[in-house]
N, C-alpha and C positions, 0 to 999 in steps of 0.2 A: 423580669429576667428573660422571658420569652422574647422582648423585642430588641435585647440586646447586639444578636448577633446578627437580626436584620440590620441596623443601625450601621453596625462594623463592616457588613458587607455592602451597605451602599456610600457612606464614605469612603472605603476603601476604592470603592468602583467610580466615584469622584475623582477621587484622586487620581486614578490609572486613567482618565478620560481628560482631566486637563494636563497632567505630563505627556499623551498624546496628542492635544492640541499644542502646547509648548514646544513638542521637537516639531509638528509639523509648518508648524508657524514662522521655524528659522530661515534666513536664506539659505541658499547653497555657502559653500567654504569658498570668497572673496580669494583668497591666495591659492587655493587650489585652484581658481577659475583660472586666474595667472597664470599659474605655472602647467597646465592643460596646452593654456595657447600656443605660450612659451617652446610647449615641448613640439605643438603642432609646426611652430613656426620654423623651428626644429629641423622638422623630419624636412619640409619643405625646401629649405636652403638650402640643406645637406644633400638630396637628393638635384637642387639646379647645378650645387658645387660638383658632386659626382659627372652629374652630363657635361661639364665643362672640362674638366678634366682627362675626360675620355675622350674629348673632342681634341682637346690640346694635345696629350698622347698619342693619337692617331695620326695628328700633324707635325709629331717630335717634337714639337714646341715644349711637351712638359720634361725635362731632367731626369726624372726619376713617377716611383708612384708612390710615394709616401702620401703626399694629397688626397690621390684617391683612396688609399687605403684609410686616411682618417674620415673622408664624409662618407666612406660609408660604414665603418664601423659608429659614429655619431648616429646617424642613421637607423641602425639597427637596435641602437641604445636608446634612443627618443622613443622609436618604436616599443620597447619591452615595458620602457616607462608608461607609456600610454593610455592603457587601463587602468592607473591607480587614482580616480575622480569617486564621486557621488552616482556618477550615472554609466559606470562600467558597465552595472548588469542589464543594461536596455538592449533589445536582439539586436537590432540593427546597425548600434555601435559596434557588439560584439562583432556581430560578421564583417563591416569595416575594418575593424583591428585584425583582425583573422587573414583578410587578404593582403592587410599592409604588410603581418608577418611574410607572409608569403613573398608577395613583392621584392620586401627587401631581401630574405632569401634569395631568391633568384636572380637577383639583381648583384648578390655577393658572388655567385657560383659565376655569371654570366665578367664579373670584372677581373676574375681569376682567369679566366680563359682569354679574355681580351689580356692580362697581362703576358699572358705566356705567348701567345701567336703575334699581338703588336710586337713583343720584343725577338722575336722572329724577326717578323719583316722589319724592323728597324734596324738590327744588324746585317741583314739579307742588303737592305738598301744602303748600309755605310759600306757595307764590303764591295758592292756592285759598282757606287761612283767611284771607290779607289779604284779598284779594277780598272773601271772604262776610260777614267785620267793616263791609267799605267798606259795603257794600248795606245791609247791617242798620243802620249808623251814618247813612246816609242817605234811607232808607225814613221818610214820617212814619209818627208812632206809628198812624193811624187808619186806614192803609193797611193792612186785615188779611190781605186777599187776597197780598200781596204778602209778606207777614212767612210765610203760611201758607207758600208755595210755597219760600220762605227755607229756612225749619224742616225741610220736606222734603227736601229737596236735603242738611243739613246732615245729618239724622238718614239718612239713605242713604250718607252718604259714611261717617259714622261707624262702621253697621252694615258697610258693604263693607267698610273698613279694618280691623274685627275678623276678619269671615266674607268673607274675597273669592270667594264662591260665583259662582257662574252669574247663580241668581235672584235675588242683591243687586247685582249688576252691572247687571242689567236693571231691576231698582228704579232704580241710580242713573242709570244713560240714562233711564228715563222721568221721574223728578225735574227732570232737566237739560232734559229738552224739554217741562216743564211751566211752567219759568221764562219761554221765551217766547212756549210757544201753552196758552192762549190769549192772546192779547197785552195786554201790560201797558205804559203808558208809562214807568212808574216802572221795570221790569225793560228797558228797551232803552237801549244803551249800550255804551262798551267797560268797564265792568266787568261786566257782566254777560256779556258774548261771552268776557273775561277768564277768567270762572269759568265758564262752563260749556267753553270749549276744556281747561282743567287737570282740570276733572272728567272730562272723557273719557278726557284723558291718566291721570288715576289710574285708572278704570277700566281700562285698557287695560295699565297698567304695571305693577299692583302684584298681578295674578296670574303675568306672567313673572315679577317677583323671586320671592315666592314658592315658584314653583315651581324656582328656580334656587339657593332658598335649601335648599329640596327636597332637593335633588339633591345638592349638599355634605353635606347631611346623611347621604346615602343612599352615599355613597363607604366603603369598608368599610376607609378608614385601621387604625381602631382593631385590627379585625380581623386584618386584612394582620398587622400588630405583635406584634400576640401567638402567633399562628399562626408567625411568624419567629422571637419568642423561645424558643415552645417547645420548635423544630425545632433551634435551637443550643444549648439546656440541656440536649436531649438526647444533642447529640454531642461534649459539651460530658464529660457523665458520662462516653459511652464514651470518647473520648479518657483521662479520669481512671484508669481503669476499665483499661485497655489499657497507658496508662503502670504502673501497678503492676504490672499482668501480667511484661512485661520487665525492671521491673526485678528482680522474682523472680528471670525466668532470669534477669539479666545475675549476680545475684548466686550462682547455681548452676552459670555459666559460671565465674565467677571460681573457686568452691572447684575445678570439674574442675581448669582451667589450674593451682592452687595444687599438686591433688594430682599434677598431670602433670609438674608442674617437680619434685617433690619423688623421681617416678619415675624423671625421666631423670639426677637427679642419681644416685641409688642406679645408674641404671644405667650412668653413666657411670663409677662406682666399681667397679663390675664390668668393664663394657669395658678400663677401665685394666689390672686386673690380667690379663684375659686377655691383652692385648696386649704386656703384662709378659712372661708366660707363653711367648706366639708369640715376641716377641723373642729370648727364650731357646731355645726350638726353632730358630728361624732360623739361632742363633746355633752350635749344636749340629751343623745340617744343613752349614753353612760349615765347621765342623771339620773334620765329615765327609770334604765335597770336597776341602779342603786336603791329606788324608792319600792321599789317593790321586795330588794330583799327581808326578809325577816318577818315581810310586813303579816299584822291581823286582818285574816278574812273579816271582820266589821270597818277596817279601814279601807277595803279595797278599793272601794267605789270612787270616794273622797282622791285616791292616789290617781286613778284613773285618769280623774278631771285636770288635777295637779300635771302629769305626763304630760296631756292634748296640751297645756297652757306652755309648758317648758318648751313643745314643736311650735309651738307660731314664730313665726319671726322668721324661719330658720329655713333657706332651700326655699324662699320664695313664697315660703307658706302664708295665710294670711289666717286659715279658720281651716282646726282639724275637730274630727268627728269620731265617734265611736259608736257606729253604727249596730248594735248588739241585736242580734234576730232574736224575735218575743218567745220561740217555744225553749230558747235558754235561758234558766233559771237565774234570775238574780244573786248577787253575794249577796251571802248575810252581813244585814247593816243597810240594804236596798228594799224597801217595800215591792213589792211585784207588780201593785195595781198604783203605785206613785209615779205619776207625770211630770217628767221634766218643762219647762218654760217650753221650749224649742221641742218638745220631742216629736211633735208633730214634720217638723222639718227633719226630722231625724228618720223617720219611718217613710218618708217620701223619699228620703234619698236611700234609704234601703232597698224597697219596691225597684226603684229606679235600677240599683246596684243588681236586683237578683232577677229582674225581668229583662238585662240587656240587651237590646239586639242586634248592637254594633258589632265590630271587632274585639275579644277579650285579649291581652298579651299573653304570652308563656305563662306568665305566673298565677292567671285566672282572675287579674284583677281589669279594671278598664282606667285608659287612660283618656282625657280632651282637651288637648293642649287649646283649641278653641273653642270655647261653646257655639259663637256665632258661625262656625262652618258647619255646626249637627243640620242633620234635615228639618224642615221644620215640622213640627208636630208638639205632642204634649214633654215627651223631655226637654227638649231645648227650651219650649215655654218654664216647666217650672224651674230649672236651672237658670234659666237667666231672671226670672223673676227675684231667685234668691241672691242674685248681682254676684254671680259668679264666672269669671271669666275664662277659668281653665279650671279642671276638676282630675283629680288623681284618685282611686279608689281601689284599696291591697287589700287581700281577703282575710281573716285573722282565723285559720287553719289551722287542725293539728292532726294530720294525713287524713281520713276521712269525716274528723269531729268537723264541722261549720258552727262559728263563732259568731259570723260577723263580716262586718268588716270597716275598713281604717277608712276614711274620708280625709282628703286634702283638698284646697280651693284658694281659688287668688281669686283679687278681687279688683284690684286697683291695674292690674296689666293681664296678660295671657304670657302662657308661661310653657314651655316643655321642658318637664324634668329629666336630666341626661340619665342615662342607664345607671351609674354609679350614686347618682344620689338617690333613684330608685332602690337600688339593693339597699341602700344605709336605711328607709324608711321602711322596707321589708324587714332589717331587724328589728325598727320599734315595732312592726306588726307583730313579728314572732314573739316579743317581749309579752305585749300584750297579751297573745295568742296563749302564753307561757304564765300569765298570771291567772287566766280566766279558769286555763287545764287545771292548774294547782287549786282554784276555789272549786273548780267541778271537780276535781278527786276529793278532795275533803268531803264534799259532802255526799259523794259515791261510795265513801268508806264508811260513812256514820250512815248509810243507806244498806250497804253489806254489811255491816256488823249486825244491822236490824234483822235483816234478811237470812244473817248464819246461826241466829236465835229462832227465826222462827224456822229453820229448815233442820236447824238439830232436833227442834218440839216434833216436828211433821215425821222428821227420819225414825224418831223414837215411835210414836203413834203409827208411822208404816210398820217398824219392826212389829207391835204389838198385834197389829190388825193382820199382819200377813202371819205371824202362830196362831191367831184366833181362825183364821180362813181356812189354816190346815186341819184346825183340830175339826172346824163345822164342815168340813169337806170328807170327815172320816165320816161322821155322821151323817151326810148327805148319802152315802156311799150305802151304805144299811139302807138306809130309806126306801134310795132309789131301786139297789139290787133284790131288797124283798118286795116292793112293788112292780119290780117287772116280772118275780118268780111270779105272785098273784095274779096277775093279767094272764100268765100261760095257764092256770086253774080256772080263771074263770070264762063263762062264756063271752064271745064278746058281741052282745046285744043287750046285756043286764045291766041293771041299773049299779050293780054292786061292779063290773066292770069299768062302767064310765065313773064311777066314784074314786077308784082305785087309780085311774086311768090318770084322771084329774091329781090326785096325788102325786104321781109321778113327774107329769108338765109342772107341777110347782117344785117340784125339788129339781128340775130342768132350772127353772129361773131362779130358783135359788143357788143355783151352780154359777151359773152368768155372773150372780149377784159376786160369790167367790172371787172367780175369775177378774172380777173389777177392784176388790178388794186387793187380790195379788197384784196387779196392771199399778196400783197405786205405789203399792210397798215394795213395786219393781223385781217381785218374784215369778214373773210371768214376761214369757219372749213372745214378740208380736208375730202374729200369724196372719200373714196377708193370703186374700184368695175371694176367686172371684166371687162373686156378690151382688143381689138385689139390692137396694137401700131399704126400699120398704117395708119389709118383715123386721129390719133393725130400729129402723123409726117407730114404726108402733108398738114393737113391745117397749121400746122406750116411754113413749107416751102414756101407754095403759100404764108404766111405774109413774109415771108423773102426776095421771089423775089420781092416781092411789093416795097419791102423799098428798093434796092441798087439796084445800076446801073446795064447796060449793060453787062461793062465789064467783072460781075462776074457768072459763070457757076457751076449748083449744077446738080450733077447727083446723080440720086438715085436707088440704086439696094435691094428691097425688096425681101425675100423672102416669099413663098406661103402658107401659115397658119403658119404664125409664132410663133402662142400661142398666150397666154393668159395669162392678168399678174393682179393682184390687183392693181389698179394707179389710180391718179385723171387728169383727160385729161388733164385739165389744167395746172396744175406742168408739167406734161411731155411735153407738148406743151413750156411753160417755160425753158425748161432744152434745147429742140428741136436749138431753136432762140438764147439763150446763145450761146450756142458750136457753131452753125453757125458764131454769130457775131463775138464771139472771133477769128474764121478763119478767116473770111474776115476781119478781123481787123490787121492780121499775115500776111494775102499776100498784104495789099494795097490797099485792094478793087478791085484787080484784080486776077483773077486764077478760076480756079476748084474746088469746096467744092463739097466731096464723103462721100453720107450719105447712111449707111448700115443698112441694120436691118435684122436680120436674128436668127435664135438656136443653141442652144449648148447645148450637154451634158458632164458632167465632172463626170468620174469615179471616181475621189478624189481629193478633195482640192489644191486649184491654189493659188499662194501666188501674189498678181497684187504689181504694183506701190504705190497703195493709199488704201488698206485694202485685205481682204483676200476672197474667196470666197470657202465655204462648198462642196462638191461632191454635183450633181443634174442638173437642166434642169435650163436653162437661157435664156432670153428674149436679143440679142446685140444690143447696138446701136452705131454705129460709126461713129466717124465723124472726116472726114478726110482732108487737108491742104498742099498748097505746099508751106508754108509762111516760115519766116525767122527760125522757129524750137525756141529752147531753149536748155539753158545750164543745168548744175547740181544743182544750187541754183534756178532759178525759178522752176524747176518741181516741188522742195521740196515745195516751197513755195506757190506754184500758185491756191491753194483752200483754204489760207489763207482768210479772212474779209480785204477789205481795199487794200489788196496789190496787187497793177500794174505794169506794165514796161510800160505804156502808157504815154504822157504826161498831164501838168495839164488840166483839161476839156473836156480828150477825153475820161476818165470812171472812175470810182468808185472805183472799186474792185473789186464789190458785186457779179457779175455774175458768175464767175467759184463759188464764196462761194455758192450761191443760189443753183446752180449745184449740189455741193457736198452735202449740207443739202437736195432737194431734191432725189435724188437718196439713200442716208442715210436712211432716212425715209420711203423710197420703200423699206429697206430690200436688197438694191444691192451695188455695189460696184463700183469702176471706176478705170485705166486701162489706163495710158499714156504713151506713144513713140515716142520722139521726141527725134531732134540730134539738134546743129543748122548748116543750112543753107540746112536742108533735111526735112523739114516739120512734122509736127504734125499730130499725131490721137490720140483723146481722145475714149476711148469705155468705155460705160454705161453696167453694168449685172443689169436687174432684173429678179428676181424667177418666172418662170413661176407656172403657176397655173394647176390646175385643172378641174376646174369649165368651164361651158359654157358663154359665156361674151354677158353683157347687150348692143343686139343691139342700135345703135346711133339712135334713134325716133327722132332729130330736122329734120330731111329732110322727115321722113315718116308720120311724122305728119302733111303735108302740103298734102296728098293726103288720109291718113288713115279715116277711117270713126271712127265718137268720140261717146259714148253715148249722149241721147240728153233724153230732160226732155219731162212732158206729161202737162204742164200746172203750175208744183209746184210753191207754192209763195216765192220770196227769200228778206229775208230782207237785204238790202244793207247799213251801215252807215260808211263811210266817207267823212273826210270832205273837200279835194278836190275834185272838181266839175269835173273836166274834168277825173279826174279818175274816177268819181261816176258814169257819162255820158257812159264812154267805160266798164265799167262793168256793168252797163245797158243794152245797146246793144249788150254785149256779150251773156247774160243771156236768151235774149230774141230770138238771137240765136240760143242758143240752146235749145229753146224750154219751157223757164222758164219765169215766170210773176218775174217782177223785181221791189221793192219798194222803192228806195232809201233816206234816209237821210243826213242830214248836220251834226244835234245835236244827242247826245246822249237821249238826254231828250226823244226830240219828238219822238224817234226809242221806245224807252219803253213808251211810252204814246198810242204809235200805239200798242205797244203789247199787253199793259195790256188792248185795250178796246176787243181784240179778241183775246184769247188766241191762240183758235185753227187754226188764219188765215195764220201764216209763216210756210214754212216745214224747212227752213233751215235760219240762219244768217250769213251773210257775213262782216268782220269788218276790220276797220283796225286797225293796232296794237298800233296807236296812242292814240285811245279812245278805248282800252281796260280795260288800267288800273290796279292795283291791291287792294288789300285789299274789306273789307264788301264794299265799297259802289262803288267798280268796276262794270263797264257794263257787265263782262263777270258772276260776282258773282250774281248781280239783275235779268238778263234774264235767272240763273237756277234758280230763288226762285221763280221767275213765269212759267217756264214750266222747270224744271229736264231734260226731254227726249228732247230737242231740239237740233241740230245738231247746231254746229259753224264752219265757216274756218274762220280763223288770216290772213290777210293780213300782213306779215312783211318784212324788208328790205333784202334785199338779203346778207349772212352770218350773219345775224344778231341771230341766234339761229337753235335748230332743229326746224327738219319737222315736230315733233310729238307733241301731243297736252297732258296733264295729264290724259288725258280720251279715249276712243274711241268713244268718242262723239263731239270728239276737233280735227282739226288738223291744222297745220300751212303749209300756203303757200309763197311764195318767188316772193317776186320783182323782174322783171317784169313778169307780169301773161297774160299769154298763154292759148289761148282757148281749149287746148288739157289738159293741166294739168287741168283745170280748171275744165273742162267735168267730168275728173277721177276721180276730191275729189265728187263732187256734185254726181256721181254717186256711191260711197263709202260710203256715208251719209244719202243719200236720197231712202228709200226702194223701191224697183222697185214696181207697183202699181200691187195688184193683175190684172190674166186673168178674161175676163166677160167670 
């Protein structure tokens, strides 16, 4: 439809290009040439009759002036005629017509005045020879003087009327004033005043006609005429001259169009059979589809072959392919490790497809209309070995899943397939592309459903583990808080201190241990901050030799300020024990695990196994195995959820996945090499930092000196006792009078009888509460400015409180921490 209204506008524009070859092609108008001349020839006679006429007039020979008055009214009428041709609007003609106007104008004005004055002197000269007869007729004969002066007068007027000079003019004024001076009686009289008044008149008149006959003469009619005719005979030719031009081309327009129709016919007789052709491909490609609908994933494969066989034939094809890349999983009803005849030709021409290094098209596929023009080298060798003359190759995509891809090949010619039968064969790809998605969801679902079974079991054993973590975290809590009271009683150089000491550092790692516990059942928020690796590595490792035998040997080669990384100890502690287990799980429980940790800088970007890593400075961790290795489908798959090579009840999955989502979330990457029967090393990048990293205080804290209070009163309400009891004695400890509570009631019954008696509250987060009639809301409506710590479960929220008059502290509580908030809260007391 798009090219619809091109079509209309160039036909149309056809058309308005040979109707301008066709009028220019014409001659000029044959009968107007005629009647042009006609008029020319016209103006020309009408104009010699006029000079004729004024000539005759002037020598009285004409009667009357009706003559002249018609050639030049003809004249003037020829003239007005004149411009109505083909080539009026040419300048040169114009201004020839323009003066002709003129012309005859003036030529009208100038015969008017000739009529008025000739007829003057025409009755001037009949009156004058009656006259001069009368005289003569009545002069006696003896009267000579009289007859002389007659004769003069007469021979004057006769000579004037040939030569009307100057000096025959002044002859005949002195003739005429010689009639009456000297005086004569026989010359006085009114004929004689008769003839010499008409003599004067002919003097005086017959040189303005004359000169006005003059003057018509001198009009350049004639000229004008010819000069007009010449100027149209000439454009007269080139018109002629011009018409034959066009219609040359119009006749060299005609053979193009003849031989253009005769083009679109042949090519319309082609288009047909292509379309023919597509029909039948179209028709091929609908097969196609129709086989796949409904179809059983154990039929798919069989349908597959069926499809490729329905394309041959079709669009030139001679041999198509289904090119299937090996880490996609076969349909069920296809063995995985079963060989096709050909598949060897099949996996070359895949290589061939994903290692390209030509040109790709838009669509990501490669096309070679000729093999024998490739470079030469090893592709064109094994293509043309396989007697392939043109090769087509569409990728079998579904937006970033890779299938595949569709092979096409001629064999008997070379071939380029037009863009349009490309698209048609890009639907059987998507077809295809579209049955494979459907066999790979099927068994993605019966792979989730496996996976939402065992992640409800995991969800429920998190829930469990993370109430067991709270309750052994209460208990940790006692432990810990009466083995730090102890350490402040005993000395510390006894051996009852470092007993005590050691106490305490295990219930430290049994906190960790907690803390991993909640990290798992997702009741714990990740706390990133700067960080050694080292001290996280090893006490990982000291729980690793803890847990397995003898047999098994970890060597560890650190190197010496290895950096600093953003991390949460615990995750990486996590990650540490993974990768170990997974080794000792690879050799048997027997061998040498080589745990590295060292720097790196990368001047540019490294491409690893399992993601990519940026140019910059890198924290390694490696961990190394001399167990049975692995092949090419587990490395792919081995940070999969769920997926082991272990047997049933000897693991999860979960661990390499924990791994990778750990390490992910540091911002690093991971980095495996294995073969099998040559052992594995997995290595961890994370980004080193910048930053100076937050000494480890659980061990410094058991010797550091804590702030310690001056007397202040702490309100205590919780409502387990034995926790109420060790934050009591904590409190008092360090230096603080300690009031403890069960009820919330009686904790605000205590307040309100003494405002000013607590410096600070201590709560648990149980009887905090929310809304108006919360304990945290009633104790600021009775003191605003009162300091609170939140006793709350360990990941159970931040540390921070909505105020800087609030803050939250974490299960289990630590006389060190403990020291720091109460000394953050509680103003130090002025000096005396």
């Amino acid at each position: 439809m798009t090219k619809f209204p091109l079509f209309l506008a160039a036909t149309t524009g056809m058309l308005v290009i040979l109707t301008i070859l066709l009028r220019l092609s014409m001659n000029p108008d044959d009968a107007e040439h005629q009647q042009t001349l006609e008029v020319l020839r016209s103006i020309d006679m009408s104009n010699a009759s006029l000079q004729r006429d004024v000539i005759q007039a002037r020598s009285a020979i004409l009667q009357n002036y009706d003559p002249l008055v018609r050639n030049l009214a003809t004249m003037q009428q020829s003239v007005i005629r004149l411009p109505r041709h083909a080539f009026a609007a040419d300048t040169q003609l114009e201004q020839v017509a323009l003066e002709l106007i003129s012309a005859t104008g003036l030529a009208g004005e100038l015969v008017e005045r000739f009529k008025s004055r000739n007829a003057i002197m025409q009755n001037s000269q009949i009156i004058f020879n009656d006259a001069l007869e009368t005289l003569k007729g009545d002069l006696p004969a003896d009267n000579g003087e009289a007859h002389i002066r007659l004769t003069g007068v007469a021979g004057s007027v006769s000579r004037f009327t040939r030569e009307p000079s100057d000096d025959n003019r002044t002859r005949l004024n002195l003739a005429l004033n010689r009639l009456l001076f000297p005086f004569a009686a026989e010359l006085q009289g009114p004929i004689t005043r008769t003839l010499t008044i008409h003599g004067r008149v002919l003097a005086s008149a017959l040189p303005v006609v004359d000169e006005i006959t003059a003057d018509l003469q001198r009009i350049p009619i004639a000229n004008l005429v010819q000069r007009y005719q010449a100027r149209y005979l000439d454009l007269y030719a080139e018109a002629s001259e011009r018409a034959a031009l066009f219609r040359l081309i119009l006749y060299s327009a005609a053979v193009v169009l003849a031989a253009y129709v005769t083009y679109l016919f042949l090519r319309l007789q082609q288009n047909a059979s292509v379309l023919r052709d597509r029909l039948a491909l179209e028709a091929a490609i609908a097969t196609v589809s129709t086989g796949f609908i409904d179809l059983k994933l154990d039929d798919l494969c069989q349908e597959i072959k069926a499809g490729l066989s329905t394309l041959v034939g079709f669009a030139g094809i001679e041999e198509a392919r289904l090119l299937r890349k090996q880490d996609e999983a076969a349909p069920e009803g296809s063995a995985r490790g079963e060989r096709e005849p050909d598949d060897v030709v099949s996996s070359s021409l895949l290589a061939i497809a994903e290692d390209w290094q030509g040109k790709r098209e838009p669509h990501g596929g490669v096309e070679v209309p000729r093999i024998s023009a490739l470079p030469i080298g090893s592709v064109r060798h094994r293509l043309s070995r396989l007697g392939y003359r043109s090769w087509l190759v569409l990728p079998v995509r579904n937006g970033e899943q890779q299938f595949g891809y569709l092979s096409f090949a001629t064999r008997s010619k070379e071939r380029k397939w037009p863009a349009d039968e490309v698209a048609l064969l890009r639907t059987a790809a998507e077809i295809f592309t579209n049955a494979l998605q459907r066999a790979h969801s099927d068994r993605e679902r019966e792979t989730l459903q496996t996976r939402l079974s065992e992640a409800q079991r995991l969800e429920s054993l998190g829930t469990l583990a993370g109430g067991i973590a709270h309750e052994y975290n209460n208990m940790l809590g006692a432990i810990l808080g009466y083995g730090e009271l102890a350490l402040t009683d005993l000395d510390a150089g006894s051996p009852t201190h470092r007993q005590v000491q050691q106490i305490v550092r295990a219930g430290m790692r049994a906190q960790n241990i907690t803390d991993q516990i909640l990290a798992f059942s997702r009741r714990r928020e990740r706390q990133y901050r700067p960080m050694r690796m080292a001290p996280a590595v090893s006490e990982a490792l000291d729980l690793v030799r803890a847990s397995f035998p003898d047999t098994l040997e970890i060597i560890t080669r650190f190197e010496e300020d290895e950096g600093v990384i953003m991390g949460d100890p615990a995750e990486l502690q996590q990650v540490v024990v993974n990768l170990c287990v997974n080794a000792v799980h690879a050799m048997d429980r027997a061998g040498v695990v080589e745990v590295v940790l060292d720097e790196i800088a990368l001047k540019r970007g490294r491409d690893l196994s399992h993601g990519r890593l940026p140019a910059g400075r890198y924290v390694r961790l490696a961990v190394s195995d001399c167990g049975h290795g692995m092949n090419s489908q587990t490395l792919r798959r081995m940070f999969e959820p769920f997926f082991t090579t272990k047997t049933v009840g000897e693991g999860t999955g979960l661990g390499l996945s924990a791994v990778h989502g750990i390490v992910t979330a540091h911002k690093g990457a991971l980095n495996v090499n294995s073969a099998t029967g040559k052992g594995t090393t997995i290595e961890a990048y994370f980004p080193r930092g910048d930053v100076l990293p937050v000494e480890d205080q659980d061990a410094a804290a058991l010797s550091q000196e804590v702030p310690r209070g001056s007397g202040q009163t702490i309100l205590v309400v919780d409502p387990a006792e034995q926790r109420r009891m060790l934050l009591e004695e904590m409190l008092a400890n360090l230096g603080y009078e300690a009031v403890g509570f069960e009820q919330k009631e009686a904790a605000l019954n205590a307040v309100g009888e003494s405002l000013d008696r607590f410096d600070l509250a201590l709560l648990d987060e149980k009887l905090v509460g929310s809304g108006p009639q919360s304990l945290r809301r009633r104790l600021r409506e009775m003191r605003q400015d009162l300091p609170i710590l939140i006793l709350a479960e360990r990941g159970s929220g931040r540390e921070g409180g909505p105020d800087r008059l609030e803050e939250r502290l974490e299960k289990p509580l630590r006389m060190e921490t403990l020291a720091l908030a109460l000394a953050r809260q509680i103003p130090a007391p002025a000096a005396s």
